[in-house]
SEKEZA-432684 format. One line per field, with one value per atom (N, C-alpha, C): z, y, x; atom name. Coordinates in Angstrom, 2 decimals. Layout:
N
Z [Z / ...]
Y [Y / ...]
X [X / ...]
atome [CA / ...]
REM end
This chain:
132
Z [-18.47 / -18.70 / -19.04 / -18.36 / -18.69 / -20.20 / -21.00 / -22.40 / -22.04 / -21.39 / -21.97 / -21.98 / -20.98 / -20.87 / -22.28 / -23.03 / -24.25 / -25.33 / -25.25 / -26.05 / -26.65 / -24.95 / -25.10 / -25.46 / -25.30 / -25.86 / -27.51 / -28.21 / -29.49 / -30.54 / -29.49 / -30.46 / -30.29 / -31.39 / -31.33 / -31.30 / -30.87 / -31.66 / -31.55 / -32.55 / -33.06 / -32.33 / -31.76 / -31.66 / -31.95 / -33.08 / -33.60 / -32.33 / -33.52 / -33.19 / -32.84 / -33.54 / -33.40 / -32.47 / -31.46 / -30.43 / -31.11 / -31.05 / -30.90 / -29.92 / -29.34 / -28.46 / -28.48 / -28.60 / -28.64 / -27.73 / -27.08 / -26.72 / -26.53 / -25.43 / -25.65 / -25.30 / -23.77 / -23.26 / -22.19 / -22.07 / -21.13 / -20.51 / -19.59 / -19.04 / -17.71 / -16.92 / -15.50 / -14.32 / -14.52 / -13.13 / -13.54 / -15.21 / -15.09 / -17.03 / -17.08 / -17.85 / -18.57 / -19.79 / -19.92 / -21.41 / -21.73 / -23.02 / -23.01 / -24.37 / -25.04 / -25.29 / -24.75 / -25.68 / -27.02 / -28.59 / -29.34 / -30.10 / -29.93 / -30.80 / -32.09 / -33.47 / -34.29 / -35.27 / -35.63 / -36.33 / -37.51 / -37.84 / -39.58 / -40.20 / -40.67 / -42.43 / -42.13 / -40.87 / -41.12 / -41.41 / -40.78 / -41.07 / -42.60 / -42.95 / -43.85 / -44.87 / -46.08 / -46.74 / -47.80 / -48.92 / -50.17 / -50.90 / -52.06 / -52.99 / -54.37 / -54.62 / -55.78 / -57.11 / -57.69 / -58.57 / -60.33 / -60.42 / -62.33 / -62.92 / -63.90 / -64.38 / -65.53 / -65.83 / -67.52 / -68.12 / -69.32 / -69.50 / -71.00 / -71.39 / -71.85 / -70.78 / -70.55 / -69.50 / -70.29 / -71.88 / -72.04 / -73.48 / -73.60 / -74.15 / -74.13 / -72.33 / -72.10 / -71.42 / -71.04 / -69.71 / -68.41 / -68.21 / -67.11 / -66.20 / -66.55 / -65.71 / -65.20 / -66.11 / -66.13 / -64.61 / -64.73 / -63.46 / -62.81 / -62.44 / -61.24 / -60.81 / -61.71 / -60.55 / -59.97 / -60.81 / -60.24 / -58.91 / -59.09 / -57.94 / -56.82 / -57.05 / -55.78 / -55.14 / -55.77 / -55.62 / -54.44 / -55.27 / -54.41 / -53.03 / -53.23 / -51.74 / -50.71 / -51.50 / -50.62 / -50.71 / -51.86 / -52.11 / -52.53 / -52.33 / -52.91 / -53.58 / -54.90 / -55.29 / -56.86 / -57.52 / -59.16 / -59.65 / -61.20 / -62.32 / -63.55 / -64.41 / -65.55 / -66.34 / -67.88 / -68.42 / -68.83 / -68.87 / -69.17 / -71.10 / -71.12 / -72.10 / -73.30 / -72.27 / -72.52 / -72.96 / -72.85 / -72.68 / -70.98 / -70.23 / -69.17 / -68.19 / -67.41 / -66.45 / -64.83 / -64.84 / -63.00 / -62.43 / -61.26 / -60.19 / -58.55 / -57.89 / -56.39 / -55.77 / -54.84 / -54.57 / -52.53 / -51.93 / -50.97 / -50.08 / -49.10 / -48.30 / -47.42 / -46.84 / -46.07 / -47.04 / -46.43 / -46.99 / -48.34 / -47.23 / -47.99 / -48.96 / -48.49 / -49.74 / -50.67 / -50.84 / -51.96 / -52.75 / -52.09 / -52.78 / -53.47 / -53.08 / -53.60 / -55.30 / -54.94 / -56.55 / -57.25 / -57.01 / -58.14 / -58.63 / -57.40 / -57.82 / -58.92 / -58.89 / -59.15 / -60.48 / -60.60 / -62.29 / -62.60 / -62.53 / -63.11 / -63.69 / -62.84 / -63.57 / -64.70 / -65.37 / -66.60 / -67.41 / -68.67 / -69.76 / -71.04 / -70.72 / -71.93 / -70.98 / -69.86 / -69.04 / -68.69 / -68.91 / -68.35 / -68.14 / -66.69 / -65.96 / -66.16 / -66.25 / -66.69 / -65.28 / -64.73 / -63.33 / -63.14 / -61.91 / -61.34 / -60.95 / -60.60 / -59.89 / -58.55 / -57.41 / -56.52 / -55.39 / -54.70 / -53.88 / -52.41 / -51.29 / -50.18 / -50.22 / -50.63 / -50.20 / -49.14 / -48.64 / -47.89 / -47.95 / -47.01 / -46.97 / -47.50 / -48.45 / -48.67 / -47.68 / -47.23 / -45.60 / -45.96 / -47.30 / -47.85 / -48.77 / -49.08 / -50.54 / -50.15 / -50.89 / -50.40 / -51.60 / -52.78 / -54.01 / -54.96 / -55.67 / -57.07 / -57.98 / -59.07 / -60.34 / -61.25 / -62.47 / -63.20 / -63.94 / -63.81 / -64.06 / -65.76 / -66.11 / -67.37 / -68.81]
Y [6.19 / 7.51 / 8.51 / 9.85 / 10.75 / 11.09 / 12.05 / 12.80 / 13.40 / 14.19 / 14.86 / 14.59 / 13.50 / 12.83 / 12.09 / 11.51 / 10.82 / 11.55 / 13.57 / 14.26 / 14.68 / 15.02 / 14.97 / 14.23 / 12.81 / 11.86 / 11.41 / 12.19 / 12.49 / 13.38 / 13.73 / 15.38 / 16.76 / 17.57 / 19.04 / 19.38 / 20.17 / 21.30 / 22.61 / 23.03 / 24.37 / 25.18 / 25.80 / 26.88 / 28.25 / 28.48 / 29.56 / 30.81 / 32.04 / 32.47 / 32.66 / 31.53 / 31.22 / 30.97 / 30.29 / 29.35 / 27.91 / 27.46 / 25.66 / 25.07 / 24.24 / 23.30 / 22.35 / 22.23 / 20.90 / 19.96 / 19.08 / 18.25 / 17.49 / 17.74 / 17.25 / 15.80 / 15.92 / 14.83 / 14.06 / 12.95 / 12.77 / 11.59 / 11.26 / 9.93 / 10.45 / 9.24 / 9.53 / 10.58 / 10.33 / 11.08 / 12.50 / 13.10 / 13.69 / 14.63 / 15.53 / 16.10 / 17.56 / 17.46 / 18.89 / 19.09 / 20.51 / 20.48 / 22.60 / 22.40 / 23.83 / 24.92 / 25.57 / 26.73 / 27.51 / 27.56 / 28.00 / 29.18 / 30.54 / 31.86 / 31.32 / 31.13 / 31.31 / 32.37 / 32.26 / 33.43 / 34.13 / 35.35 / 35.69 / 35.13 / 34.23 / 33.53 / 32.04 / 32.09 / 30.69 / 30.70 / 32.34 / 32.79 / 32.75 / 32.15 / 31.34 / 32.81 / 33.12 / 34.53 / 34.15 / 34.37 / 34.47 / 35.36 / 35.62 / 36.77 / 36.22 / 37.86 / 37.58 / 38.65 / 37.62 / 38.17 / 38.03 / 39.52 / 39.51 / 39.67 / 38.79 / 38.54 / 39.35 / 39.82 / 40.29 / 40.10 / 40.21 / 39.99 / 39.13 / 37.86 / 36.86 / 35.70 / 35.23 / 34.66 / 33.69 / 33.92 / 32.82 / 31.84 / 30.63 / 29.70 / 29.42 / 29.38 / 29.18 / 28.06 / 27.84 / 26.80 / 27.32 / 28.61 / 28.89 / 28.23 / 28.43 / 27.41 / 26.33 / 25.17 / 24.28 / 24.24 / 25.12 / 25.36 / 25.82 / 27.18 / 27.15 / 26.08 / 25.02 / 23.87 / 23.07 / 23.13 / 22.26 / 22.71 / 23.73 / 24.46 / 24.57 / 25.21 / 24.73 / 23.81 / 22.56 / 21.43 / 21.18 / 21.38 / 21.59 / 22.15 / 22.84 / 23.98 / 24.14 / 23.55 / 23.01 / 24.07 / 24.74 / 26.04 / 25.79 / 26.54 / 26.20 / 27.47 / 26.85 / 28.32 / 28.13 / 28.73 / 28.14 / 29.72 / 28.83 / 29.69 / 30.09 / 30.88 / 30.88 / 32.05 / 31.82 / 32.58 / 33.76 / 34.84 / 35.77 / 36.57 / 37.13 / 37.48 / 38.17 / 38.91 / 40.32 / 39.83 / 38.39 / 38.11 / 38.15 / 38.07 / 38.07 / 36.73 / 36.63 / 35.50 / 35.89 / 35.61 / 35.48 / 34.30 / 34.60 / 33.48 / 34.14 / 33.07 / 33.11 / 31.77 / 32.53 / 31.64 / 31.65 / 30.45 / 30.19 / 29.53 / 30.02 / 29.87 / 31.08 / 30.61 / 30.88 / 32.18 / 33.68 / 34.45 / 33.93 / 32.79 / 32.19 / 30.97 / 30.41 / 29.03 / 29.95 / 31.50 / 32.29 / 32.52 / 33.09 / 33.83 / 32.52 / 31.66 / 30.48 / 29.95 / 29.55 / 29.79 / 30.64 / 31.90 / 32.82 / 33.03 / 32.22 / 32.52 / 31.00 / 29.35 / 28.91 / 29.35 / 29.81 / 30.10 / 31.31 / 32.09 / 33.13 / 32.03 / 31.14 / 30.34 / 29.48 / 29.77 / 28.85 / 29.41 / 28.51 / 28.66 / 30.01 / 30.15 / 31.03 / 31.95 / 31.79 / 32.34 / 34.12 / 35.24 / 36.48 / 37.29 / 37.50 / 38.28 / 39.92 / 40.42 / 42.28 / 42.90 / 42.88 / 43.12 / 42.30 / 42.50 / 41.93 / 42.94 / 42.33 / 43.66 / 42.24 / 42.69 / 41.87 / 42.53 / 41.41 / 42.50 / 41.32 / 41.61 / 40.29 / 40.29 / 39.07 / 38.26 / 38.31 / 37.95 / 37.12 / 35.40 / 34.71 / 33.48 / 32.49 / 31.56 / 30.62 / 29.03 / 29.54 / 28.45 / 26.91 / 26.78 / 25.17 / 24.74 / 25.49 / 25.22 / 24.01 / 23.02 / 22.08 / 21.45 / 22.68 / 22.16 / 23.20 / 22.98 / 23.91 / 23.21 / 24.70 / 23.93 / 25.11 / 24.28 / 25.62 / 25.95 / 26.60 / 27.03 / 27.86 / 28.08 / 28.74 / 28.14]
X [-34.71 / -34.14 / -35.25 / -34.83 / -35.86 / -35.69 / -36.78 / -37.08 / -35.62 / -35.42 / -34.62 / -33.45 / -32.88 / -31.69 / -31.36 / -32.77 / -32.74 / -32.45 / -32.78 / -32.60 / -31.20 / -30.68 / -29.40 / -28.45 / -28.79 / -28.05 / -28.03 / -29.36 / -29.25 / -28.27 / -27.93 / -26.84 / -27.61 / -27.65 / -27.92 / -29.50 / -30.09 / -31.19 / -30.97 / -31.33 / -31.71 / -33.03 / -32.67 / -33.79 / -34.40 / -35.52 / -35.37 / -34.70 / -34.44 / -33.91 / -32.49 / -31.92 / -30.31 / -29.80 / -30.29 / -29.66 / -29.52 / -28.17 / -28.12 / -27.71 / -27.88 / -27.41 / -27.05 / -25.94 / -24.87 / -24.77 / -25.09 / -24.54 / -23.39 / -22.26 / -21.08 / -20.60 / -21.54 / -20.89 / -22.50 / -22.92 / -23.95 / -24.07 / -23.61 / -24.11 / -24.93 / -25.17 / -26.16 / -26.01 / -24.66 / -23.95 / -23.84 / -23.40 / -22.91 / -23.80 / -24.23 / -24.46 / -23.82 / -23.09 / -22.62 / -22.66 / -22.89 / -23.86 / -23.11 / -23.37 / -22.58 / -23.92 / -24.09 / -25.18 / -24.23 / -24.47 / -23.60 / -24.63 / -24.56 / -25.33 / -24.64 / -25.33 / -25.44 / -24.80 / -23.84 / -23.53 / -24.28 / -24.20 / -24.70 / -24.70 / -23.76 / -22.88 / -23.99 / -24.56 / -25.28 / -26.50 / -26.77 / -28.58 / -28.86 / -29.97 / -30.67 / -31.17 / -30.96 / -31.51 / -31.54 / -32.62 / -33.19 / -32.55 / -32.54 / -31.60 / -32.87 / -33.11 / -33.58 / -32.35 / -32.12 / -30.75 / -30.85 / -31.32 / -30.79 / -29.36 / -28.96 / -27.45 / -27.49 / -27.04 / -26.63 / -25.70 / -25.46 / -24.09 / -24.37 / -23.52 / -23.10 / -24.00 / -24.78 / -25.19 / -26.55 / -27.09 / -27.66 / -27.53 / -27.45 / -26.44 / -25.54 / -25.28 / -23.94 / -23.71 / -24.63 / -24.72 / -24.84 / -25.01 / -25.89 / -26.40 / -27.87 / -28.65 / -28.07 / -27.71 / -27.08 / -25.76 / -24.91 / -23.87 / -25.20 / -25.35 / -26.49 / -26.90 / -27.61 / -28.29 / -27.17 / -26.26 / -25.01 / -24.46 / -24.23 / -23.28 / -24.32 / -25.63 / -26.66 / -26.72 / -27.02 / -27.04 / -25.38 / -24.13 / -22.84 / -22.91 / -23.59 / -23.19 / -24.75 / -25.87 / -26.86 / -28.13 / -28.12 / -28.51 / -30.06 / -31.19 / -32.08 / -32.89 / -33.87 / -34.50 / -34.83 / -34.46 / -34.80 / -33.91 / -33.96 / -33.26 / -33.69 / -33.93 / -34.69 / -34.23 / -34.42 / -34.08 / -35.19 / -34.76 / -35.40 / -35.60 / -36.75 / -36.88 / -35.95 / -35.62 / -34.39 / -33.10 / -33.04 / -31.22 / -30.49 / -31.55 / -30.94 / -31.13 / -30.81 / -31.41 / -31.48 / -32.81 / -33.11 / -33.18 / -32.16 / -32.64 / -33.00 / -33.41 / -33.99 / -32.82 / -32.51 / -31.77 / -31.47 / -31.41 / -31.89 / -30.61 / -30.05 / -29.19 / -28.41 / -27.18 / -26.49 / -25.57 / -25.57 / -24.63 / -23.44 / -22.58 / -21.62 / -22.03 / -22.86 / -23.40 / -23.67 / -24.56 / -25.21 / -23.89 / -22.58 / -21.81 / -21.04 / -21.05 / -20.06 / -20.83 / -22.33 / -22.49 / -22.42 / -22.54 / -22.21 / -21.05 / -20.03 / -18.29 / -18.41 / -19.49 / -18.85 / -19.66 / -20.53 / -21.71 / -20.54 / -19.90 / -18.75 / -17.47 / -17.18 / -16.05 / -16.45 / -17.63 / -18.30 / -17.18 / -16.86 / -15.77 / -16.63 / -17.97 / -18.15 / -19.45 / -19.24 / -20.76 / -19.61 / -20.17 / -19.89 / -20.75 / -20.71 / -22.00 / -21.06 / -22.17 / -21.51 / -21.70 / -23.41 / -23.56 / -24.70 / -24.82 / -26.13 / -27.03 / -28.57 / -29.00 / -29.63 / -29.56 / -30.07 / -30.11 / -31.79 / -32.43 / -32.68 / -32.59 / -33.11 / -34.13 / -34.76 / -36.12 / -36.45 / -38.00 / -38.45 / -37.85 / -37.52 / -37.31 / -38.40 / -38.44 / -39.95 / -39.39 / -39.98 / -40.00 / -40.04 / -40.51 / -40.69 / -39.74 / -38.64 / -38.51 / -36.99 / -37.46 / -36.32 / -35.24 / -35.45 / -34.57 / -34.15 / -33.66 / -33.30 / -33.40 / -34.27 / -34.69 / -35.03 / -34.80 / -35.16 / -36.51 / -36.69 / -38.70 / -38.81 / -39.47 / -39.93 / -39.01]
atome [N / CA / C / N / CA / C / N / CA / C / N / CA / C / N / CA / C / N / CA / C / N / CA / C / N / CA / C / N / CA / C / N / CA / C / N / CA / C / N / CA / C / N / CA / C / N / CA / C / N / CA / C / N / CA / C / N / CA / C / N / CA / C / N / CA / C / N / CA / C / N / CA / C / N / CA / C / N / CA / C / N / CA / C / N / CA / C / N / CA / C / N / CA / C / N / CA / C / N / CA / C / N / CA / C / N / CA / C / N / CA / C / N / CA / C / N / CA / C / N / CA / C / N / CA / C / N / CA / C / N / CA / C / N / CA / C / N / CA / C / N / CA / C / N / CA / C / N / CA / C / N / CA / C / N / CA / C / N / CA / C / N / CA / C / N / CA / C / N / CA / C / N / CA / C / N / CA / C / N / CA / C / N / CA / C / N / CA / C / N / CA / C / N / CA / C / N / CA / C / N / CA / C / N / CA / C / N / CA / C / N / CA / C / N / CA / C / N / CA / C / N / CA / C / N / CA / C / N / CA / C / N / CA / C / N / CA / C / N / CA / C / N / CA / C / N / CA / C / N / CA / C / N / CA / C / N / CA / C / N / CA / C / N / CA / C / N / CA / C / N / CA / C / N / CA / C / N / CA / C / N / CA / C / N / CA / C / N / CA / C / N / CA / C / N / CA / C / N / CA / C / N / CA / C / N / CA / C / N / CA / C / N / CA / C / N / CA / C / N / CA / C / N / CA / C / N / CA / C / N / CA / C / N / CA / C / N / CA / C / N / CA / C / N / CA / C / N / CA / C / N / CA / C / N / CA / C / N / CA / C / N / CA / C / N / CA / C / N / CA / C / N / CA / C / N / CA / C / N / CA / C / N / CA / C / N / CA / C / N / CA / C / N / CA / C / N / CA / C / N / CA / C / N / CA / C / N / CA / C / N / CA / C / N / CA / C / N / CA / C / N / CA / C / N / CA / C / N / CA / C / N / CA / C / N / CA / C / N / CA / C / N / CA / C / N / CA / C / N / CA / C / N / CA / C / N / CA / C / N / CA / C]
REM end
C-alpha cells in the first residue's frame, strides 16, 4: 500500500490554517474522504484575565485548575497582590467560557468584573498550573 493510502486509513489531519480531513471510508478500489473548514469555537485563543471581586481564599485557583483540567484548558493561575487574581488561559472560545462559568459556581468565589484582553497563543504550553 501506498503512504498515503496508509494515511488515510489512519483517520484525520489537521492542516494549519483550519482545514481537517477526515477520512470516511478506504479500501483499494475505492477511496472517499470529507474536507471539514474548521469553525471559530474550535480556533485555539489565549485570554489574559483579571478577576475581582471575592475571588481570594476561596478556592479559586483550586476550581480553575480543576475545571481546566475538565474542559482541556491550558495556562496558569495566580493570585495577585491587590486581592485580585490573574489567569492566562488557553483554548477553544467555548472550553475558555466554560471555566469561568464553572470558577463562578464556587460556593464562596464572586467575581465583580473581569478585565480581559486576547493573547498571543504560547504554542508549547501543554498544562495548567498555578505559578506565584
Amino acid at each position: 500500500e501506498s503512504a498515503f493510502i496508509q494515511w488515510l486509513q489512519s483517520g484525520d489531519l489537521e492542516i494549519p490554517g483550519g482545514i481537517r480531513i477526515l477520512s470516511t471510508d478506504c479500501n483499494c478500489q475505492e477511496v472517499k474522504f470529507k474536507v471539514v473548514l474548521m469553525n471559530e469555537m474550535s480556533k485555539v485563543i489565549r485570554k489574559h484575565i483579571v478577576c475581582y471581586g471575592w475571588v481570594q481564599g476561596v478556592g479559586f485557583r483550586y476550581r480553575a485548575r480543576h475545571a481546566a483540567n475538565l474542559y482541556g484548558v491550558t495556562g496558569w493561575v495566580r493570585n495577585d497582590p491587590g486581592g485580585s487574581v490573574t489567569m492566562e488561559v488557553q483554548g477553544t472560545e467555548d472550553q475558555i467560557d466554560k471555566v469561568i462559568i464553572a470558577i463562578e459556581r464556587g460556593s464562596y468565589v464572586r467575581i465583580d468584573h473581569m478585565d480581559v484582553k486576547t493573547i498571543p497563543v504560547v504554542e508549547h504550553d501543554r498544562d495548567f498550573r498555578t505559578v506565584g
